[in-house]
N, C-alpha and C positions, 0 to 999 in steps of 0.2 A: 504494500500500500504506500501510496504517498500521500502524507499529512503534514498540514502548513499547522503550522507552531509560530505565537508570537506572545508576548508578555508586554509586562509597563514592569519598571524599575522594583516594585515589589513582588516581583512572582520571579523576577531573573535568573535566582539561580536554582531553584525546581525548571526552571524551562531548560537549562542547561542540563542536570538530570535525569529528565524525560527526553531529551534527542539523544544523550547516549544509551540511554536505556529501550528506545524505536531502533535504535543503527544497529543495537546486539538482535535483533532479533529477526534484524533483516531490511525493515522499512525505510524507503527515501525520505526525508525531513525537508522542507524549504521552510527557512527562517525569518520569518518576516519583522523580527528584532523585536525589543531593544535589546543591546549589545553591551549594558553595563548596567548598573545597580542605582544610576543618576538619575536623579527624578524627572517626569516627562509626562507628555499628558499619552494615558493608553487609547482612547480611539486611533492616533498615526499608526500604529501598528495593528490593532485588534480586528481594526474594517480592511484592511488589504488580505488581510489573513482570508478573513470568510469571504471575502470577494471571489478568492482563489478557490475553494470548497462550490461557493456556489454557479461559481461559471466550469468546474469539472475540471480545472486543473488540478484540483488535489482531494483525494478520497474522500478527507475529512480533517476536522483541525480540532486541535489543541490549544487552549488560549487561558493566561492567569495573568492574576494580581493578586493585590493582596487579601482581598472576600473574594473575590471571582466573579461577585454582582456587577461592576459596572462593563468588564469584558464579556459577562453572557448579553449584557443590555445590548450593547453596540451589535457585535455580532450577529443579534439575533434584529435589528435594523434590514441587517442585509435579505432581501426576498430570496428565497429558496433554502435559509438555512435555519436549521433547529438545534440552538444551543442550548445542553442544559447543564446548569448549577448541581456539580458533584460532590460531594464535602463525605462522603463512606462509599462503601463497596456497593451497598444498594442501592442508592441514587445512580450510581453509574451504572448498574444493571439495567435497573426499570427505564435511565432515560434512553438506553437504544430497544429495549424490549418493546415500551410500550410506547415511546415517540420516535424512536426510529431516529435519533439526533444524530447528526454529520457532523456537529461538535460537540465541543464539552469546558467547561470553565472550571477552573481550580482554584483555592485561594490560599497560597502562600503560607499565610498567617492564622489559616483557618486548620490546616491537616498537617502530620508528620511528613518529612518527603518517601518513606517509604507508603505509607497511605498513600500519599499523589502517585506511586508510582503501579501499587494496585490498582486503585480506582481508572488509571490509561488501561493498563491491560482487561482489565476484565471491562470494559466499552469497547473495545476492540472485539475482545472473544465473545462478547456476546451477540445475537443477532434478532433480529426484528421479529416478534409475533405474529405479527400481520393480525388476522381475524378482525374482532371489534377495533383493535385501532386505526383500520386504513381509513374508517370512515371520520374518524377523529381528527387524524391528520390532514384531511381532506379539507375539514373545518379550518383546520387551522391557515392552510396554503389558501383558504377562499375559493375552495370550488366548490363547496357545498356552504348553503346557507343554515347557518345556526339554530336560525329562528328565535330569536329573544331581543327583548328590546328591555328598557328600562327610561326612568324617567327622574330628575332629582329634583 
């Protein structure tokens, strides 16, 4: 697989841990930075990443900070991509089981780096249920209508 991997200044050196730990295992990386531990704003990096994912140059991406919330936000900006907020081994499960996510957020300062480095592998080995959630995610990309409205 080829998966774009990018970070902001607090996820950097899990992002460095997770491309060597994708290269033992065989998988191509493109590195969409940052490149040091210096403070930075993470959309420059976060949205090239899933841009890559979602126009099919790369299988799927990996993206952190320090909660992982503001790089699933962005990311998940981009139309065609489903990132979800991983922080245990379940989350990472259910988010390709049950949403079928091309990515995945991490937060630094949220998990151990051996945790981050579960949580990549076992979203990779796991694979999509399809059944009840095609129709979910159908919702979600907007080809099927919801049907709900609300009013405040």
């Amino acid at each position: 697989m080829k998966i774009a991997i990018a970070s902001d200044h607090a996820g950097f050196e899990y992002k460095r841990a997770i491309i060597a730990h994708l290269k033992s295992f065989g998988h191509q990386v493109e590195d969409f930075g940052t490149d040091s531990n210096v403070s930075c704003d993470y959309p420059d990096y976060i949205r090239p990443a899933a841009q890559a994912v979602a126009d099919g140059d790369c299988d799927g991406g990996i993206v952190l900070g320090g909660s992982g919330n503001g790089e699933a936000i962005v990311a998940n900006k981009v139309r065609g991509i489903r990132c979800g907020l991983c922080w245990n081994i379940e989350s990472a499960e259910l988010t390709k089981k049950h949403n079928n996510a091309n990515m995945i957020s991490i937060g630094q300062r949220m998990v151990s780096e051996s945790t981050a480095l579960n949580i990549v592998q076992v979203w990779l080995d796991t694979s999509f249920e399809g059944g009840r959630h095609v129709g979910r995610i159908a919702k979600i990309e907007g080809s099927i209508s919801s049907h709900f409205s609300f009013s405040i």
